[in-house]
N, C-alpha and C positions, 0 to 999 in steps of 0.2 A: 452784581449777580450774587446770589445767595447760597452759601456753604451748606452740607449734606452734613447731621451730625454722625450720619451714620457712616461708615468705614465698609470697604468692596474686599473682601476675603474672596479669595478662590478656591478656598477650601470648603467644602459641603459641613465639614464638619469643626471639631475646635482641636487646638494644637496636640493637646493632651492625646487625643484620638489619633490623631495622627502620628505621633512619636508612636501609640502602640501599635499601628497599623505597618510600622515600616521595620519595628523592632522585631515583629516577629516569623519575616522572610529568616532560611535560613541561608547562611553563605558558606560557599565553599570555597578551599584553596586549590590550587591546581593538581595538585596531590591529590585530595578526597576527593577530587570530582573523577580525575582520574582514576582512579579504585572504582567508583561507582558506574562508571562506564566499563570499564573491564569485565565488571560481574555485568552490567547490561547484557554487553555483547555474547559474555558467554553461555547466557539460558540460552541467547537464539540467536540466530543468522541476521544483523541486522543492515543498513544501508546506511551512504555519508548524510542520506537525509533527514532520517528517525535519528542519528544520534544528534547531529545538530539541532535538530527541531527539542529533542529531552534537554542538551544543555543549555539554548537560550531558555527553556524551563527553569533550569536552574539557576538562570541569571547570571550564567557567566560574560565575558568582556569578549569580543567578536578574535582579540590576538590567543585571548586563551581556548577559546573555541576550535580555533586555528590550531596549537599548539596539542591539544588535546586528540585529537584526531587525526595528527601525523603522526605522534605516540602509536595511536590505536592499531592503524596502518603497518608501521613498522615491527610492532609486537608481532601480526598478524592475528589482533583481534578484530581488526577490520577488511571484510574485502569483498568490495562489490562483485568480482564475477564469480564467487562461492556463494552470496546473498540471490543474485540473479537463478544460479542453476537450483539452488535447493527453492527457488520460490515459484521456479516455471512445474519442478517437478511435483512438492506439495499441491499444488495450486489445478494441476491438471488429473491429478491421483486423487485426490480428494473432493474436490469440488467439481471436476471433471469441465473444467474451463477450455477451450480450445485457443491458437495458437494466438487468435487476433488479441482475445479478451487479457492472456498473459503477455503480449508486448506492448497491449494499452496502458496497464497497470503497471507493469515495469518502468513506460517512459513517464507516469506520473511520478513514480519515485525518482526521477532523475536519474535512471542508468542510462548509461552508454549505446548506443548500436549496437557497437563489436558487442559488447557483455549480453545485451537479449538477443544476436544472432548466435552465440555460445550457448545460452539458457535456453534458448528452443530448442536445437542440436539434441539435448537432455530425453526428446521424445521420440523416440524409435518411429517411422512411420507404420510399421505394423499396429504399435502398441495403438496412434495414434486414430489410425482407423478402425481397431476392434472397438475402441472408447466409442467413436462414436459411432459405431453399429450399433452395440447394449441401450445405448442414449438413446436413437432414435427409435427402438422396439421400447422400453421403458417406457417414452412418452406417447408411442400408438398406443399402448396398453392402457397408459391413463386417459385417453382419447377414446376410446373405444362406445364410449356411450353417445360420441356426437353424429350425429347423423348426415349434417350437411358436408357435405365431401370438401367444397370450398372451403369454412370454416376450420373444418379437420385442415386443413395443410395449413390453412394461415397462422394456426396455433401451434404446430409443431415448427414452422420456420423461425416465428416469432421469439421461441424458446431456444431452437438453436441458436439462431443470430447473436441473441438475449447474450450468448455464453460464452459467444465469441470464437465460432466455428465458421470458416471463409464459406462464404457467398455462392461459388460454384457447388462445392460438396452436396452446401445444405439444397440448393434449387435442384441437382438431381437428384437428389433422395426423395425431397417432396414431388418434383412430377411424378416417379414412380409409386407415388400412390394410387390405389384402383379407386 
């Protein structure tokens, strides 16, 4: 059998390139990453899942990952059902999301039950039905030019549902269109 003169590298590129590819990650110690996570948390309300997901970013070790976020925890720079209630309440005030659409988004981020039946709590049901009174006249209003009555509801359900306002509320509002 006949010898290859050529040689099987795994690397795409040559070593040289490589050494500057790997030199210029930056590392951190438990310390500085610590520090860096403190100032994270405290611009904003964040979850055990954004910081984990920022510091395998920064290529820390899964025990210092660990380690980092019982600190965080303990500081009380972390805490999910403070993350929970200010995200149900942003999220519904702002965006005007209803209650399905903020405990979809919640159990993506990995919270708890308890914690998004807490964050819901956050919504007064007055509050919760004048939102979407305003909601559903804002979007007759922007509807106003369609003429097919079907059409009209399909598009206002569509938008509700869309935002994540329950199923009941939205099917009566829409029969009660003329």
């Amino acid at each position: 059998m006949k010898k290859s003169n050529t040689s099987f590298s795994p690397l795409k590129f040559g070593k040289s390139q490589y050494i500057r590819s790997v030199e210029s990650y930056k590392t951190y110690t438990i310390t500085e990453a610590k520090k860096r996570m403190e100032r994270y948390c405290a611009y904003q309300e964040r979850c055990h899942k954004e910081v984990c997901n920022k510091l395998k970013e920064m290529r820390m070790i899964p025990i210092a990952i660990d380690q980092i976020i019982h600190d965080l925890i303990t500081d009380n720079y972390l805490n999910e059902t403070r993350f929970a209630q200010s995200f149900a309440r942003g999220k519904f005030r702002s965006k005007k999301w209803g209650k399905q659409r903020i405990s979809r988004e919640l159990k993506i981020r990995e919270i708890s039950a308890f914690n998004i039946k807490i964050a819901l709590q956050e919504i007064t049901d007055q509050e919760y039905l004048t939102t979407f009174d305003q909601l559903v006249s804002k979007r007759l209003q922007q509807l106003n030019g369609e003429r097919d009555q079907q059409k009209k509801r399909k598009k206002l359900a569509d938008y509700l549902l869309y935002r994540g306002w329950e199923s009941p509320l939205v099917w009566e509002r829409v029969r009660a269109i003329n």
